[in-house]
BALOBA-1460 file (C-alpha; in Angstrom, 3 decimals):
// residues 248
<rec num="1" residu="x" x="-26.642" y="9.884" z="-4.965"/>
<rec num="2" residu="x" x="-29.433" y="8.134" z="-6.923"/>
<rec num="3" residu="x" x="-29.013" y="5.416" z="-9.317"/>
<rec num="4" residu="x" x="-31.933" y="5.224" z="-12.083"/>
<rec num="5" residu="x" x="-33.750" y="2.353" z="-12.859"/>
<rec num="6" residu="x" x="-36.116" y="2.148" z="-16.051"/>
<rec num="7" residu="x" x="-39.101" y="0.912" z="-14.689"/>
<rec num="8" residu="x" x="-40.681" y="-2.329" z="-16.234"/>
<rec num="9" residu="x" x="-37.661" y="-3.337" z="-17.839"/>
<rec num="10" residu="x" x="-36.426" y="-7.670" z="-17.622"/>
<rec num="11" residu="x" x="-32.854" y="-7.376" z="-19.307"/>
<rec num="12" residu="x" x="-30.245" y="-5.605" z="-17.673"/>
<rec num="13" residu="x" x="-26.852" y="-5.328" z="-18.369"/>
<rec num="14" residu="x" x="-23.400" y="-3.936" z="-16.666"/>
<rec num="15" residu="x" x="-20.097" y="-3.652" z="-18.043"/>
<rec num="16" residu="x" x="-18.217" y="-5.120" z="-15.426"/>
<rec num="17" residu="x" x="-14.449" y="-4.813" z="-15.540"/>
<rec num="18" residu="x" x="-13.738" y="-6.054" z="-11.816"/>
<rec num="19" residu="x" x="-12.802" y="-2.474" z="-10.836"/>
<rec num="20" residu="x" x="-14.164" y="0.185" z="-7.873"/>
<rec num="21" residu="x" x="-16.196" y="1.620" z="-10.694"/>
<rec num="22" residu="x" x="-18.224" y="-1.210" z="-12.227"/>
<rec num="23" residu="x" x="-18.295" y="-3.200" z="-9.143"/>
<rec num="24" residu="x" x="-20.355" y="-0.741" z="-7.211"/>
<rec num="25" residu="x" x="-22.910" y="-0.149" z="-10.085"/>
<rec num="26" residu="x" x="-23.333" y="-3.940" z="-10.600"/>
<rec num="27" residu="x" x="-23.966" y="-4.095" z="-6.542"/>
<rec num="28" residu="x" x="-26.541" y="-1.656" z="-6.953"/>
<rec num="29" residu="x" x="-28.333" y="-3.019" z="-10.155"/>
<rec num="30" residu="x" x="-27.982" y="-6.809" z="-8.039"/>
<rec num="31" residu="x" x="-29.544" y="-5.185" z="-4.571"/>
<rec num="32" residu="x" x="-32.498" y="-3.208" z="-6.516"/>
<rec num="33" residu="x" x="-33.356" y="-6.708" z="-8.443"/>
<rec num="34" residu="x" x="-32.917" y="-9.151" z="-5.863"/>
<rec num="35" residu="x" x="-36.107" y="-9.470" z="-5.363"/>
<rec num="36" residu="x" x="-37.306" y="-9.315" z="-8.867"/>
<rec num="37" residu="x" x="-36.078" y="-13.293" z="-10.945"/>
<rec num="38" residu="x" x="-37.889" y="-12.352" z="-13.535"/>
<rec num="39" residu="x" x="-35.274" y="-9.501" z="-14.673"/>
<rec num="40" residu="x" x="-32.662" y="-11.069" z="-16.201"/>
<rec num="41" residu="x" x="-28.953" y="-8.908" z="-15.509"/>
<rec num="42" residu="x" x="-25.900" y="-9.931" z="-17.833"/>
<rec num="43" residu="x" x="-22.662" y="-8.681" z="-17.173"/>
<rec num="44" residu="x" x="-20.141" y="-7.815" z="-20.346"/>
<rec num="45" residu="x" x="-16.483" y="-8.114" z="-19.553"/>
<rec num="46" residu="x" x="-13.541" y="-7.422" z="-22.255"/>
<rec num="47" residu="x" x="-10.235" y="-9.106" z="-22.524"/>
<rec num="48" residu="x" x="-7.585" y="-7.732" z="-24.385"/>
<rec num="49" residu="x" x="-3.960" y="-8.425" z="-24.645"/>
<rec num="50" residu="x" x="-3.161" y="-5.861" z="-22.409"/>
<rec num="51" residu="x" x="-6.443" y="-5.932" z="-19.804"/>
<rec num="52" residu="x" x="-6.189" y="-9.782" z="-19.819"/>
<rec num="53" residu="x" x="-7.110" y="-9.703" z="-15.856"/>
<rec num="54" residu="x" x="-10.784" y="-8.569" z="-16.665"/>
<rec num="55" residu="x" x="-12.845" y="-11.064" z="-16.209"/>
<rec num="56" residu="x" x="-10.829" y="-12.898" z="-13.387"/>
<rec num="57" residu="x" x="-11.722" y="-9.675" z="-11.293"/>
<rec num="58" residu="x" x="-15.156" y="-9.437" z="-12.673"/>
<rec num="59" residu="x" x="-15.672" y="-13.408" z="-11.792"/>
<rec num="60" residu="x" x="-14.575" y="-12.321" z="-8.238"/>
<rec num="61" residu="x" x="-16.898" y="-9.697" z="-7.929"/>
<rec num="62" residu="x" x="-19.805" y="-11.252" z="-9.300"/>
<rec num="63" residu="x" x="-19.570" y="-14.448" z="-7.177"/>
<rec num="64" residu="x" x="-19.601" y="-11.608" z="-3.696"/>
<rec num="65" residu="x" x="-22.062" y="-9.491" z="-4.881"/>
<rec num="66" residu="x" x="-24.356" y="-13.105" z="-5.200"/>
<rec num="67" residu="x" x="-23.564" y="-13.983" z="-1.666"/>
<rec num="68" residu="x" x="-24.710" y="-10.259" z="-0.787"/>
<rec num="69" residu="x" x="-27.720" y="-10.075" z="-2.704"/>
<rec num="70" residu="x" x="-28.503" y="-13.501" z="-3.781"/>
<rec num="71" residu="x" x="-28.688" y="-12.106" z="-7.740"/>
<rec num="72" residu="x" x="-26.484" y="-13.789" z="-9.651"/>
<rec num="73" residu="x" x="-26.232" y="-12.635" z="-13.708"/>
<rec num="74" residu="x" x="-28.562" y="-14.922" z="-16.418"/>
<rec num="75" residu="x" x="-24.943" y="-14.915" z="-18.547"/>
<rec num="76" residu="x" x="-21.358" y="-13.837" z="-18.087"/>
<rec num="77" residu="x" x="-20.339" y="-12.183" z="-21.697"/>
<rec num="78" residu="x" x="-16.714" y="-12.276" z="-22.122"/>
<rec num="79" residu="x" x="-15.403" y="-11.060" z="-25.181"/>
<rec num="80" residu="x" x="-11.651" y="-11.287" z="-26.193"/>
<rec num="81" residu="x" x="-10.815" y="-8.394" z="-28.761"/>
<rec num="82" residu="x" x="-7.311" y="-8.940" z="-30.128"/>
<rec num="83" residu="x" x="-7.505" y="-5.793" z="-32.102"/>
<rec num="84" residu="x" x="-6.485" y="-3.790" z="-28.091"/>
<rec num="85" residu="x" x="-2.643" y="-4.779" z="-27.901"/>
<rec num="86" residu="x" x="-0.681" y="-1.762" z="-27.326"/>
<rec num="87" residu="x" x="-1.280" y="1.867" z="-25.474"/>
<rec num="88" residu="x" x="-0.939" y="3.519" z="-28.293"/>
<rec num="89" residu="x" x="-3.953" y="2.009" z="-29.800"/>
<rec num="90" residu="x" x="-6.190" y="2.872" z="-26.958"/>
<rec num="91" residu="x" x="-9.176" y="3.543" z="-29.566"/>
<rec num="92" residu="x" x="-9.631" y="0.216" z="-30.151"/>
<rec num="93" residu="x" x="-10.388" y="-0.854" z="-26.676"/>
<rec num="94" residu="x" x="-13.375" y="1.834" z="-26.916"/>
<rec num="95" residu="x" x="-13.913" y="0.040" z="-30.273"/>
<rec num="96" residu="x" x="-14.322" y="-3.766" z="-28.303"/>
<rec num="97" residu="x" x="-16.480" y="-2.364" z="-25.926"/>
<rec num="98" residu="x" x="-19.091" y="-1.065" z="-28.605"/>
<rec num="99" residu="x" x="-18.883" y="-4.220" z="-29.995"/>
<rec num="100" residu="x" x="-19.054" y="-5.950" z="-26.717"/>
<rec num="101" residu="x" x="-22.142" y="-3.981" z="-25.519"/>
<rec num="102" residu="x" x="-23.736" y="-4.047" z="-29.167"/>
<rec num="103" residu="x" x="-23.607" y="-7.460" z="-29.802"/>
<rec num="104" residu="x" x="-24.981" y="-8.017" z="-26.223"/>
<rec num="105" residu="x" x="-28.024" y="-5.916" z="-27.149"/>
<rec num="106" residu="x" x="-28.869" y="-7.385" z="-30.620"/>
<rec num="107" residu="x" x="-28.626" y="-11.018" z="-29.103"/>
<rec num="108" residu="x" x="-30.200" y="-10.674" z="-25.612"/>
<rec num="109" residu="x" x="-32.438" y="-7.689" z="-25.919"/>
<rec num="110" residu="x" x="-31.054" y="-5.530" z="-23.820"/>
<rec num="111" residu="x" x="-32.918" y="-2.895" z="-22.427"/>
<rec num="112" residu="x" x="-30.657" y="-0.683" z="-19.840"/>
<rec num="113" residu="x" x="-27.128" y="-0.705" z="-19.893"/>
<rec num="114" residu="x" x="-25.043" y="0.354" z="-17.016"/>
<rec num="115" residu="x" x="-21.313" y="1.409" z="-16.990"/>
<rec num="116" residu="x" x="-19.353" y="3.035" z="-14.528"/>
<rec num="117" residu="x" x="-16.967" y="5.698" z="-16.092"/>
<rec num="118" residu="x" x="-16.178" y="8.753" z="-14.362"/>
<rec num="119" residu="x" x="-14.346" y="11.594" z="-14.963"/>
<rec num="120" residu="x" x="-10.944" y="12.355" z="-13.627"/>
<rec num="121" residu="x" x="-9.843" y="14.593" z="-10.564"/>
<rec num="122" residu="x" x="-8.881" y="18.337" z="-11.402"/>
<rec num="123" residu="x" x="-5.498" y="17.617" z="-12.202"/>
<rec num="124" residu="x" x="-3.921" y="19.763" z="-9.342"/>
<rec num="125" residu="x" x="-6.011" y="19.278" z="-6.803"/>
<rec num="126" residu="x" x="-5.177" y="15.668" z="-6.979"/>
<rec num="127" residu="x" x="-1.027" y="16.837" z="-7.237"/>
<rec num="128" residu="x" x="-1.789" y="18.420" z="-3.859"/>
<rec num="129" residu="x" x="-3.530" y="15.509" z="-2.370"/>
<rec num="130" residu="x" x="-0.488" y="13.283" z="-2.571"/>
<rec num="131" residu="x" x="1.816" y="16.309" z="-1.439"/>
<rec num="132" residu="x" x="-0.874" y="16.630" z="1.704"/>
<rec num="133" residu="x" x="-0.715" y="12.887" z="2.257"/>
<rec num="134" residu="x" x="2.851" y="11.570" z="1.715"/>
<rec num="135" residu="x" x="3.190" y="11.070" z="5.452"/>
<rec num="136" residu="x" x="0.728" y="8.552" z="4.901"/>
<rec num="137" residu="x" x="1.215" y="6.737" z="1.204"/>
<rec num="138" residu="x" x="4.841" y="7.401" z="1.480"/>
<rec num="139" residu="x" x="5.024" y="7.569" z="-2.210"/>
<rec num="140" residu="x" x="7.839" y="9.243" z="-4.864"/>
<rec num="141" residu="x" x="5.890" y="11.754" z="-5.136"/>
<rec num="142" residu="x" x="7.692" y="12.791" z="-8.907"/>
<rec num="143" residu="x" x="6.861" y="9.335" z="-10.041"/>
<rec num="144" residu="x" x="2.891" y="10.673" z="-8.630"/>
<rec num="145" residu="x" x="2.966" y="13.489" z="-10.469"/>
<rec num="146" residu="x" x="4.401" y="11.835" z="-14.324"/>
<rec num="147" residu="x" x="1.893" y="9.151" z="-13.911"/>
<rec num="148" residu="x" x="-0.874" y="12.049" z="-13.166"/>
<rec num="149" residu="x" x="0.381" y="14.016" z="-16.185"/>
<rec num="150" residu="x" x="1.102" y="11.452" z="-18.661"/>
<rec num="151" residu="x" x="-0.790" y="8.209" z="-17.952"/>
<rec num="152" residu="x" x="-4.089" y="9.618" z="-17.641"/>
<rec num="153" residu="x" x="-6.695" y="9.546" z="-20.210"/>
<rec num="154" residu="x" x="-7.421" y="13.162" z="-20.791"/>
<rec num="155" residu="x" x="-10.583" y="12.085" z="-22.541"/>
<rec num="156" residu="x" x="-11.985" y="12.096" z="-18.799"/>
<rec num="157" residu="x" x="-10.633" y="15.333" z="-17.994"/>
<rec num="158" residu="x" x="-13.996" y="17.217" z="-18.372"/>
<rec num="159" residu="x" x="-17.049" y="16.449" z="-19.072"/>
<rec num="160" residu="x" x="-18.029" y="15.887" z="-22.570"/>
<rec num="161" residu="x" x="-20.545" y="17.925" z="-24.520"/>
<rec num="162" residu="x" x="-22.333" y="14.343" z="-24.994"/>
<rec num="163" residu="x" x="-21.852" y="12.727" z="-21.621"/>
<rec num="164" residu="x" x="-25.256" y="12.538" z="-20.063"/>
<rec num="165" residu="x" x="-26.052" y="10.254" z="-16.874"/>
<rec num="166" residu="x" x="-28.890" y="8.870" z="-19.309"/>
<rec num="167" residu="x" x="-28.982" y="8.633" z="-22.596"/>
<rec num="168" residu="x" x="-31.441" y="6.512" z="-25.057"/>
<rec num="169" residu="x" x="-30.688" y="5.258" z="-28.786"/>
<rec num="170" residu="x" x="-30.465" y="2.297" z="-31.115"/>
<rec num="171" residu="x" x="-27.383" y="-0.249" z="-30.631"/>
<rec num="172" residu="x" x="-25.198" y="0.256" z="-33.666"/>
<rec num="173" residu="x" x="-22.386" y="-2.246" z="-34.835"/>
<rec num="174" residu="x" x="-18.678" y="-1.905" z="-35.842"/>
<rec num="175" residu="x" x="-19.678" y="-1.198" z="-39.191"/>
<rec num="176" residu="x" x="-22.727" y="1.269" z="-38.103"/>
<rec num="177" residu="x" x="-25.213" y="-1.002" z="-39.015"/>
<rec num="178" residu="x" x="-28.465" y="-1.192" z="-36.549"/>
<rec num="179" residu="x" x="-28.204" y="-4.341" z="-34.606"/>
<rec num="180" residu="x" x="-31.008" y="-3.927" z="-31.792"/>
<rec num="181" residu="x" x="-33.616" y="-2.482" z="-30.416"/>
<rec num="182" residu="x" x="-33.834" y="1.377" z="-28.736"/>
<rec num="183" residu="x" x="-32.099" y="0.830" z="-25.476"/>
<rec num="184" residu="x" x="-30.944" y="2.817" z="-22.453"/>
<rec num="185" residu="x" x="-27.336" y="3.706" z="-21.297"/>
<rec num="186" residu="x" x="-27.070" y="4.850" z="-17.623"/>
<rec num="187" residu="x" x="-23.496" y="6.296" z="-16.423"/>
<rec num="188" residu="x" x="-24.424" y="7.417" z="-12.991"/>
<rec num="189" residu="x" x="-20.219" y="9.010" z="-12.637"/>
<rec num="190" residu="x" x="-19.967" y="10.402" z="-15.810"/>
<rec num="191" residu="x" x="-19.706" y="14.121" z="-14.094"/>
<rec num="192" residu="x" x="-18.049" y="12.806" z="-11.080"/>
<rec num="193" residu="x" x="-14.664" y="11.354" z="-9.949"/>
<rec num="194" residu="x" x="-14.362" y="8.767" z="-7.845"/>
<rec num="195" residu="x" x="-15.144" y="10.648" z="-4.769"/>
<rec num="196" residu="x" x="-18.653" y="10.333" z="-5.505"/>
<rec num="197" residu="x" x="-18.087" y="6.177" z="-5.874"/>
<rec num="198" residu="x" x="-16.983" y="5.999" z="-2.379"/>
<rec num="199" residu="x" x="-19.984" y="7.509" z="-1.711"/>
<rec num="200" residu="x" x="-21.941" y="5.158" z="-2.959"/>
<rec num="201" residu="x" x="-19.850" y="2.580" z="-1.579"/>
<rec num="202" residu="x" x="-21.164" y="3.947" z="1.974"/>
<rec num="203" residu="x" x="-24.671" y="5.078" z="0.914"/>
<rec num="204" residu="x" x="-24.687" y="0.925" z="0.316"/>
<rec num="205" residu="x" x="-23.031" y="0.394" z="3.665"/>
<rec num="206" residu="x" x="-20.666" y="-2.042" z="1.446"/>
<rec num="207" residu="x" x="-17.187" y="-0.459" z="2.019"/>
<rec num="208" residu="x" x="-15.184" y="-2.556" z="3.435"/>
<rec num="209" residu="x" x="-17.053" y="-6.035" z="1.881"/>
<rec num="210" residu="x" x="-16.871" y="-4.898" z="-1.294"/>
<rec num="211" residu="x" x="-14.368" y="-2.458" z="-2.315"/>
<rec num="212" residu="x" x="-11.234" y="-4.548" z="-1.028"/>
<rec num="213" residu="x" x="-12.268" y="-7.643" z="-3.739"/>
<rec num="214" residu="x" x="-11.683" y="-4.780" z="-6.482"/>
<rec num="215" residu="x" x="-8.740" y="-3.853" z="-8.951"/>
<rec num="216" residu="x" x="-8.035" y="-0.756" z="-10.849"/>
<rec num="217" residu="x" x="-4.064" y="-1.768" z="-11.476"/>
<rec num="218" residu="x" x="-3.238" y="-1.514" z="-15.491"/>
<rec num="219" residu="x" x="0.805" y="-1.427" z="-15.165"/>
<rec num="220" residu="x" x="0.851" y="-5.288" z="-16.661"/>
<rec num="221" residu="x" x="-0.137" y="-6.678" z="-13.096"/>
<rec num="222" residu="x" x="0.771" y="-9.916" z="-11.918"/>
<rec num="223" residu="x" x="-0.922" y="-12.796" z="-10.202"/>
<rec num="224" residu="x" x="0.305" y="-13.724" z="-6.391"/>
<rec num="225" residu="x" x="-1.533" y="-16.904" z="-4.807"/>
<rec num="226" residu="x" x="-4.364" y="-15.957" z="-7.560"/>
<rec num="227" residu="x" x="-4.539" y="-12.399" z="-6.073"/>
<rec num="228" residu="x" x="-4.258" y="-9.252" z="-8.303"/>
<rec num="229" residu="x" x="-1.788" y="-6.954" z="-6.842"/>
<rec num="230" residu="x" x="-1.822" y="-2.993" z="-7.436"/>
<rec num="231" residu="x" x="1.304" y="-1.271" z="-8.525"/>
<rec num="232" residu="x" x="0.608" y="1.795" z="-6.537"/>
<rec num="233" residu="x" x="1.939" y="4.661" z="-8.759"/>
<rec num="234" residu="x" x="0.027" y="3.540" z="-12.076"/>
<rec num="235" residu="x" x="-2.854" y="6.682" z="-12.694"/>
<rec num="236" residu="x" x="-5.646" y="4.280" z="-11.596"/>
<rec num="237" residu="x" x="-3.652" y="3.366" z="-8.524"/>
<rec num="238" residu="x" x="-3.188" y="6.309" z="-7.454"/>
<rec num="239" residu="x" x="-6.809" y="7.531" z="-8.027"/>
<rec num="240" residu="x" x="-7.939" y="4.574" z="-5.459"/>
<rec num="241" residu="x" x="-5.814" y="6.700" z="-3.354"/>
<rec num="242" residu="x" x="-7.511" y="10.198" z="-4.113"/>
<rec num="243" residu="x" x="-11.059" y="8.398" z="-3.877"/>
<rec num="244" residu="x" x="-11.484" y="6.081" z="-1.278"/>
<rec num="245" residu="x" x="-8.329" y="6.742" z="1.028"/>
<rec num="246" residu="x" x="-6.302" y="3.773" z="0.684"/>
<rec num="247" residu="x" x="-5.164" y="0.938" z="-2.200"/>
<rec num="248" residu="x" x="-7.301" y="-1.758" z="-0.940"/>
């Protein structure tokens, strides 16, 4: 697949969560400006009460991707929205990263933005891919399935009647006031699951340097000897699994 680039722009940013997703992107924004200091690339993280892990696995990601490409980011936005603290509030992490991306336009000038959402596998195809695999996951496959049907955000279940790869407008704030200048957003999975990540992954030939320094993991994971670990049965567990094969 292709990733657009506006041409002529200096101010870049990724929202860079330290997953498969956003690390991939922010590879491929790094690698097509590595040769280019005068663009400036800024990478927006949010921490929340229950995504505290955020920008420890977007530090870890950013520091590889500069030994890869030698592009390191002008700034490292962290924001810390309080307002996030339980799942049943998941609107309000949406909410932070408006504000997040916003606020990172109106002060910096932001020109592109680049996230990497994607949409989720066809529900029972991706049953069936743990039932044709269990020889090798060896997972409860009824835990599989209630994480599949339950944990998921359907949201991401097909493709929204306003999900386009790239889309222009004006940054708006919490309170829909204008805060910047017209800018570009540029979802490059926004029809796609993560099949077609992987696929970047090896279009970049950076599989196996880059992808294992990711994490996905949002069952309250834990640190061991300062590494994240994945739960395994958690819905963006097991959709490492579907995409790319294996956990790590």
């Amino acid at each position: 697949m292709e990733i657009y680039f506006e041409p002529g722009v200096k101010r870049v940013a990724v929202k860079l969560s330290g997953g498969a997703d956003s690390a991939i992107i922010y590879y491929a924004v790094c690698d097509h400006y590595k040769d280019q200091p005068d663009v400036e690339i800024y990478t927006l993280t949010l921490d929340t009460k229950l995504k505290w892990w955020y920008s420890h696995g977007a530090n870890n990601i950013i520091e590889k991707v500069g030994e890869m490409t030698g592009k390191y980011p002008t700034e490292r936005i962290v924001l810390y929205y309080d307002k996030y603290d339980s799942p049943l509030v998941g609107h309000e992490y949406e909410a932070g990263v408006r504000i997040l991306t916003n606020d990172a336009i109106s002060k910096y000038n932001i020109e592109v933005s680049y996230s990497g959402l994607t949409l989720n596998p066809p529900t029972e195809k991706f049953k069936q891919f743990f039932v044709d695999n269990n020889d090798k996951f060896n997972l409860n496959l009824e835990k599989v399935n209630q994480s599949i049907d339950i944990k998921r955000d359907k949201t991401r279940d097909t493709v929204q009647w306003h999900s386009h790869i790239i889309q222009r407008g004006e940054g708006v704030d919490k309170d829909g006031g204008f805060t910047g200048p017209v800018f570009t957003s540029v979802r490059p999975f926004i029809r796609s699951d993560k099949r077609a990540v992987n696929d970047l992954y090896h279009q970049y030939g950076v599989f196996e340097d880059l992808y294992p320094l990711t994490f996905s993991c949002e069952d309250f994971p834990r640190f061991t000897h300062d590494d994240l670990v994945h739960c395994n049965y958690c819905f963006f567990c097991l959709e490492r699994y579907y995409g790319f094969g294996r956990i790590v």
